[in-house]
N, C-alpha and C positions, 0 to 999 in steps of 0.2 A: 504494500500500500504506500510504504515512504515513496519507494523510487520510484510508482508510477504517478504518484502528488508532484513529486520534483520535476519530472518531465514534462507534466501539464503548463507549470509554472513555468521553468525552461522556455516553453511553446509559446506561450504567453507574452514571455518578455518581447521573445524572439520577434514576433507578430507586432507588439507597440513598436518593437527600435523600427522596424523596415514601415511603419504608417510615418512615424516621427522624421524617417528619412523622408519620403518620398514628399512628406508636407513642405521640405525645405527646398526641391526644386522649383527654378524660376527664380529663388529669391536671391539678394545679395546683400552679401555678410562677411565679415570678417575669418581670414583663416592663419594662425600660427602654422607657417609650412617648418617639417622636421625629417630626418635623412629619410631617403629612399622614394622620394615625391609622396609621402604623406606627410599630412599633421590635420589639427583640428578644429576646428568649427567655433566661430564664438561659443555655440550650446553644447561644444564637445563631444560631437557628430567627429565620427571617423572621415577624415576626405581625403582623396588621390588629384594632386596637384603637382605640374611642372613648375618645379621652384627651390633654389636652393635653401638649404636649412636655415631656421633663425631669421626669417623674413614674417611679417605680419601685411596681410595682402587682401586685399578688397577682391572680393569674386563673385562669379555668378556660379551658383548651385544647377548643374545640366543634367545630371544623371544619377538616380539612386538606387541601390541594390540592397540586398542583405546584409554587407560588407559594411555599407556605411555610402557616400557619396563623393560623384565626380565634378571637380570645379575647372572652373580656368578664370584667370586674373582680367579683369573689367580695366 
């Protein structure tokens, strides 16, 4: 009963974050970019951006997945 409570909830999370993502395309917002063309979101949404590390970058929010979300610099 625990582990199949935890997986409901697990599923659950899983289903808000990708509404939470997908509510942020279109929009533009601020993103801390950090190594490997991620970093993250003013609301600390996971995003995939070309940008080197340690830059704070205005963007526009294009595409959202499970993962988190695709930007590029406005």
């Amino acid at each position: 009963e625990r582990r199949a409570r935890a997986a409901r909830l697990r599923a659950a999370g899983a289903a808000e974050a990708r509404r939470f993502y997908d509510g942020l395309v279109g929009q533009t917002v601020e993103v801390l970019s950090e190594n490997g063309g991620r970093g993250r979101t003013e609301h600390f949404a996971p995003a995939r951006i070309a940008a080197p590390p340690g830059r704070l970058l205005r963007v526009r929010i294009r595409a959202a997945d499970a993962a988190g979300v695709t930007a590029e610099a406005v």
